[in-house]
C-alpha positions as CSV (number, residue, x, y, z in Angstrom):
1,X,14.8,22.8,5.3
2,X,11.5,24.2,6.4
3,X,8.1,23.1,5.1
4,X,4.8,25.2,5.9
5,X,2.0,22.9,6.2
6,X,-1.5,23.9,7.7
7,X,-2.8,21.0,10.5
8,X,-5.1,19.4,7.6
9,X,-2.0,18.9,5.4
10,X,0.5,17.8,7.8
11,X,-2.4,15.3,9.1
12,X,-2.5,14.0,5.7
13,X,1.5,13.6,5.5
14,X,1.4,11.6,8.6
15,X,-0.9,9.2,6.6
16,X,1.1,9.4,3.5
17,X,4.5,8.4,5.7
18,X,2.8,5.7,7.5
19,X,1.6,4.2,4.2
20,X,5.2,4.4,2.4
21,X,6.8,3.2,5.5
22,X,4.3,0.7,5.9
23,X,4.9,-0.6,2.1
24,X,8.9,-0.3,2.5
25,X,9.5,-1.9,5.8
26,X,6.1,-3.9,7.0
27,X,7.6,-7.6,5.0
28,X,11.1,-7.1,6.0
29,X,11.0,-8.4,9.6
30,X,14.4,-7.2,11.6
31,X,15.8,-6.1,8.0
32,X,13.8,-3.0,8.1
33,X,14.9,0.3,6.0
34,X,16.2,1.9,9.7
35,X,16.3,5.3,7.5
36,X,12.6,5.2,6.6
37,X,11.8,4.7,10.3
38,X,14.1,7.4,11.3
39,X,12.0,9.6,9.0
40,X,8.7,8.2,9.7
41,X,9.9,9.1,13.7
42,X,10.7,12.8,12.9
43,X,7.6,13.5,11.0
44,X,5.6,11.8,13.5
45,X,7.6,13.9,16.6
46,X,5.7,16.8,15.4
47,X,2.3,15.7,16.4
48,X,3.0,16.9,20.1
49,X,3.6,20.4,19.2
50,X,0.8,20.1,16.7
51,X,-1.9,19.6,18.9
52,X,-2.0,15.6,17.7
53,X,-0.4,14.1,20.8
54,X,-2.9,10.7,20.6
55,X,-1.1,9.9,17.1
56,X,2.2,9.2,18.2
57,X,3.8,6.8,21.4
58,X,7.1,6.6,22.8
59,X,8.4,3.0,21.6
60,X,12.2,1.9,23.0
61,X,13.0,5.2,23.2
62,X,11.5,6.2,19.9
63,X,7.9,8.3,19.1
64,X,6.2,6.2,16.6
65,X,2.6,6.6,15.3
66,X,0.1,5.4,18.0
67,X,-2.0,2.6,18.3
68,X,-4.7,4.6,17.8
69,X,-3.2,6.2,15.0
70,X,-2.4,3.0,13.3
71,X,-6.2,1.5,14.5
72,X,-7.8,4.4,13.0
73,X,-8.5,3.2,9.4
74,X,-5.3,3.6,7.8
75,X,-4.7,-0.2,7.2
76,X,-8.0,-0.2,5.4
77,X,-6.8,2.1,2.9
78,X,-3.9,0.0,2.5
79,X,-6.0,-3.2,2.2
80,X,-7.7,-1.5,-0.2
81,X,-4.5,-0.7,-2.2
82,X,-3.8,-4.2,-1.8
83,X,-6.3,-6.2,-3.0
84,X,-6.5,-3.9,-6.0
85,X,-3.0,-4.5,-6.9
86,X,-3.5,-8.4,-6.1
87,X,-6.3,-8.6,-9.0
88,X,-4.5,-6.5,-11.1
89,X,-1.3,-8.1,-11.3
90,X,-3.4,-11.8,-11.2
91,X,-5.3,-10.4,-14.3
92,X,-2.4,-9.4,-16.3
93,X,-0.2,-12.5,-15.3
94,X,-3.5,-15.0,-16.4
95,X,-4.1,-13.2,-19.7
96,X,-0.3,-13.4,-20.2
97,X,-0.3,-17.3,-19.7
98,X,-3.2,-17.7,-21.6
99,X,-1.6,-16.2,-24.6
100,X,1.8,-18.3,-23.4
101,X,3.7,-15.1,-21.9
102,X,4.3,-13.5,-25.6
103,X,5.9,-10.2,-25.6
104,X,3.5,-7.3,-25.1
105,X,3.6,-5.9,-28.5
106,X,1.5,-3.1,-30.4
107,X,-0.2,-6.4,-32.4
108,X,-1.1,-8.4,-29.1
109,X,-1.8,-5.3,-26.6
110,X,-6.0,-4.8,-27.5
111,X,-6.2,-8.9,-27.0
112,X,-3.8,-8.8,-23.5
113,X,-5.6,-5.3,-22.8
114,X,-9.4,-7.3,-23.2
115,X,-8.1,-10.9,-21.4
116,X,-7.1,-8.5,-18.2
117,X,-10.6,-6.8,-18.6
118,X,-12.7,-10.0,-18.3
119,X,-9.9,-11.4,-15.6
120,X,-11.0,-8.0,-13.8
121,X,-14.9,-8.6,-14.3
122,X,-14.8,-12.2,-13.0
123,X,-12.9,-11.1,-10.0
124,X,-15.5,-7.9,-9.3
125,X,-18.3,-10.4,-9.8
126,X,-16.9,-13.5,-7.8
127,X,-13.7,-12.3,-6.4
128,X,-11.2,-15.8,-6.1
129,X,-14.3,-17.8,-5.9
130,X,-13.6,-19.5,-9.3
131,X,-10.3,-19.9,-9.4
132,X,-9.0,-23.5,-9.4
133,X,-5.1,-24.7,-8.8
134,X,-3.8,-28.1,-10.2
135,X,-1.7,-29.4,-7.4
């Protein structure tokens, strides 16, 4: 299989690799997706040849993005990914326990659809600042 990218797009699948292998593989300790890596490793072989030799580094025998590649800002978009999906999924599972986790049905979805919404508006104004646990 051949792919033509220019150097702008294949820059921006190196970022899109390291982010899906990032999301696969990053929580799985020494049970990593080895096929993901192997991927991520090919794609990322390419950056030599590409004028992009600072983005990659030889690791046990393997090229794998660089340091400076990984330092670069990438992880920010990621921790922006993240903390969206945190108060997203915090929203929805609130207004679901306030409204004692009954199915999602065409009756209840405006009420769960506006509980998320003011979840969301808290956590925009005040972020966890509010939140209280029983313990």
């Amino acid at each position: 299989m051949n792919i033509e990218l220019t150097a702008k797009q294949y820059r921006r699948l190196l970022d899109l690799v390291y982010i899906g292998n990032w999301i696969l593989n990053s929580i799985r300790g020494d049970d990593r997706f080895a096929d993901y890596d192997e991927v991520e490793s090919l794609i990322f072989s390419h950056c030599i040849k590409e004028g992009m030799p600072s983005l990659t580094e030889h690791y046990n025998g393997t090229l794998i993005p660089s340091r400076s590649f990984a330092e670069g800002g990438i992880h920010e978009a990621i921790a922006d990914y993240e903390n969206t999906v945190f108060y997203e999924v915090l929203a929805e599972e609130l207004a679901r326990r306030d409204m004692n986790y009954e199915p999602i049905s065409n009756e209840n979805y405006e009420e769960l659809s506006h509980r998320i919404d003011e979840y969301i508006a808290e956590f925009e104004r005040n972020g966890t600042e509010n939140i209280l646990v029983d313990i």
